[in-house]
N, C-alpha and C positions, 0 to 999 in steps of 0.2 A: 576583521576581514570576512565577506561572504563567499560562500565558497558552494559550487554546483547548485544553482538556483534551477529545481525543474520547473517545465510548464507543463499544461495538461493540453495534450492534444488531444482528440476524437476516442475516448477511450471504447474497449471492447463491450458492446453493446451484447452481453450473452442471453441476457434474457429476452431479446425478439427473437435470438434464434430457438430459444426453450419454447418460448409463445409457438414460435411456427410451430413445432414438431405437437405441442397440445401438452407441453411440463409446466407448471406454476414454476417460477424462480423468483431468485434478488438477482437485481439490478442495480448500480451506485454510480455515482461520480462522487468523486471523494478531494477532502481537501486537507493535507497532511503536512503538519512543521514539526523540524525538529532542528534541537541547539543542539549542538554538542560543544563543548569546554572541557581544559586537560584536565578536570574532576567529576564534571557529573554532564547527565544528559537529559532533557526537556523535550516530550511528544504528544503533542498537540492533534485531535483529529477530530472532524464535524461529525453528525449523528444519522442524519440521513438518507435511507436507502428508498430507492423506488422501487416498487414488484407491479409486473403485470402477469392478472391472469391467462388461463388458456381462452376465455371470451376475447381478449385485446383489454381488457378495464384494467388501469391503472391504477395500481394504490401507494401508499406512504407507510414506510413505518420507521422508529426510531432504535435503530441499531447501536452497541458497544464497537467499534472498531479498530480498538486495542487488543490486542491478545498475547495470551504467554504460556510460552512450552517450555518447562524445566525453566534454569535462565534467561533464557532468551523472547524479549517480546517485538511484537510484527505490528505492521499496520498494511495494507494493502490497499491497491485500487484497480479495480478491474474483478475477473470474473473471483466469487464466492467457493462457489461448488455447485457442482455436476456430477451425482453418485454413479449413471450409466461408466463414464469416460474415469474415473477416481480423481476427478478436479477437487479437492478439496486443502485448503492451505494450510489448516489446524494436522490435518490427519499424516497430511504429508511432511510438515515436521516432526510430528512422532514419530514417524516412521525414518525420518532421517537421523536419530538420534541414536549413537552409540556409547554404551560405556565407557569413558576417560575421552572422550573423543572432543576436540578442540572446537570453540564454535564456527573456526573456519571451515573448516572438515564437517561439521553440521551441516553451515550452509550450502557448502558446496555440494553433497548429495541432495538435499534441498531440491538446488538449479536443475541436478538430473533429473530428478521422481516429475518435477513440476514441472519440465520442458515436455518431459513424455506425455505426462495427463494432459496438458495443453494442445500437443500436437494433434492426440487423439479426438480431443473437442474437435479442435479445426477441421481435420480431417469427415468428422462427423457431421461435419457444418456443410462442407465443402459438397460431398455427397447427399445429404438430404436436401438442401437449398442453395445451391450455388450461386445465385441473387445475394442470400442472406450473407454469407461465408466473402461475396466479392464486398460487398457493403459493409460489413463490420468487424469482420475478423482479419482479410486480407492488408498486411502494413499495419495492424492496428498493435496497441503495446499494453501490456501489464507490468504494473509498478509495484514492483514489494521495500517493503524497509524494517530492517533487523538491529534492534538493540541490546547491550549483554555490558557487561563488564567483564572482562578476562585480565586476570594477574594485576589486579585493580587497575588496570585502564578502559579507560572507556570505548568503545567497540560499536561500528555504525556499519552496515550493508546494504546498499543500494542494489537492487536486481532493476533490469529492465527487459524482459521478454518480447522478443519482436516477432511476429507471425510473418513469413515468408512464401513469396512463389504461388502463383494463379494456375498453376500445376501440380499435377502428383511430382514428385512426394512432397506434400507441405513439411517445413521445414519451421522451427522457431530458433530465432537467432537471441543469445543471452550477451548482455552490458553490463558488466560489473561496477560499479562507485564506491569502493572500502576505504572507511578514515578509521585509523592510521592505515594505510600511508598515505593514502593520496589528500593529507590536505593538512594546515602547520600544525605544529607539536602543541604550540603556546596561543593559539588563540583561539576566538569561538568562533564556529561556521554553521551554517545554515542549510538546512537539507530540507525537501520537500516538492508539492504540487499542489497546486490550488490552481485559481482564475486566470487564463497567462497576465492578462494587463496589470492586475493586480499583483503579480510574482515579479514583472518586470518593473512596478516603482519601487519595490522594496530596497531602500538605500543602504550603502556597505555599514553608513553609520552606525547603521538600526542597534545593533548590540553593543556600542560604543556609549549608547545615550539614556538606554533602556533596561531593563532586568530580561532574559530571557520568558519568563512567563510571559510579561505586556507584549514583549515582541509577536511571539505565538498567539497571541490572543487577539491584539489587532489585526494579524492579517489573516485570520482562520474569518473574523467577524466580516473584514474587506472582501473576502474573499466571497464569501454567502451573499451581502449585499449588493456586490458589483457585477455577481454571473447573473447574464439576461434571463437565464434559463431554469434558472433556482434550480442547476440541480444539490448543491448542498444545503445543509440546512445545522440550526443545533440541537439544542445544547453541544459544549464543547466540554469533551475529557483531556483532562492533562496528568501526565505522566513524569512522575518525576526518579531520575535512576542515579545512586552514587556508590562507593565503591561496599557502601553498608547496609545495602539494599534498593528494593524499590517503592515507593509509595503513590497514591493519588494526591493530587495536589486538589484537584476536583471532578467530581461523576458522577453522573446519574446510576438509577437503580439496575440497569441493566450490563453493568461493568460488575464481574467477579472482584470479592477479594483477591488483591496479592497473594499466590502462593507460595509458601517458603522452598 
């Protein structure tokens, strides 16, 4: 069964609004799968990132897109970090982490720390370039996705952050996706965002017919080939998580060791 198939709508474009203001940043569209099954779970992400300078010049580079705090590893799409406003997604789960504290109770101060720092970007957007802030920030969404094992089950977290309102006070509205519960005990389902066209032929079969890696791997590759826009790109890292740890299945040089 497939289950919450996202698409990538018009993601947050943070680095034109860095560009305006005259800050170097990253910029990405990202193309993100993952299997989850009632034993292990498979996360799949392209490499990617665009940066434009404060000139407006455009560059490339190849980024890790995987990351891991304690247990828990993320993928994201959407804004990196922004040291002014404390945008930063690594930093913000450290700091969301407490002693015995469950990964639900992780994430979900997570949702707080990262709804704030966002609002304050926006807010930031809003008042230095209002153009920029109506253009790319306003309805626009960032995508996080959280993996962990807890009490040997497997443990998936979908965020979706929605930037709100062409008025004070910007507002970011949060969309939760967490399997278990919301999705069956016993089968394998599919999480992610990539190219919509490409996210839309992806058939229920796919895991019925296929091993979870090829799955991931075909449509991480579909995905790169079929957006007009090239904004993904690879090599592709995969990620492989069961109840006896985490390993790379495969990674370029720029992906950390597993840390225990």
């Amino acid at each position: 069964m497939i289950n919450r198939i996202r698409v990538r709508p018009l993601l947050i474009c943070v680095f034109l609004f860095l560009q305006f203001l005259g800050i170097p940043a990253l910029g990405s569209a990202t193309t993100i799968v993952a299997v989850r099954t009632p034993t292990d779970i498979y996360l799949g992400v392209d490499s990617k990132v665009t940066g434009v300078r404060p000139d407006g010049t455009v560059y490339y580079e190849v980024k890790c897109k995987i990351g891991q705090v304690g247990k828990i590893f993320f993928a994201g799409a959407g804004p990196y970090e922004y040291e002014p406003t404390g945008l930063n997604i690594r930093l913000l789960l450290i700091e969301a982490q407490r002693p015995g504290a469950s990964v639900d109770q992780t994430v979900e101060r997570f949702e707080t720390l990262y709804a704030d720092a966002l609002t304050r970007t926006s807010r930031t957007a809003q008042k230095e370039s209002p153009m920029v802030y109506q253009k790319y920030f306003l309805n626009g969404h960032v995508y996080m996705y959280f993996f962990a094992f807890e009490n040997e089950t497997p443990r998936y977290f979908g965020r979706t952050f929605t930037i709100r309102s062409s008025n004070d006070p910007v507002t970011v509205g949060i969309e939760q996706r967490d399997c278990p519960p919301g999705c069956p005990g016993t089968e394998p389902t599919i999480h992610g965002i990539g190219y919509a066209e490409v996210m839309k032929k992806l058939s229920s079969n796919a895991l019925k017919t296929r091993p979870p890696i090829q799955v991931i791997t075909e449509v991480i590759e579909a995905s790169i080939r079929e957006d007009p826009d090239h904004k993904s790109g690879g090599p592709i890292d995969i990620l492989h998580l069961n109840r006896d740890g985490a390993r790379w299945v495969q990674k370029k040089k720029e992906c950390p060791e597993i840390q225990p």
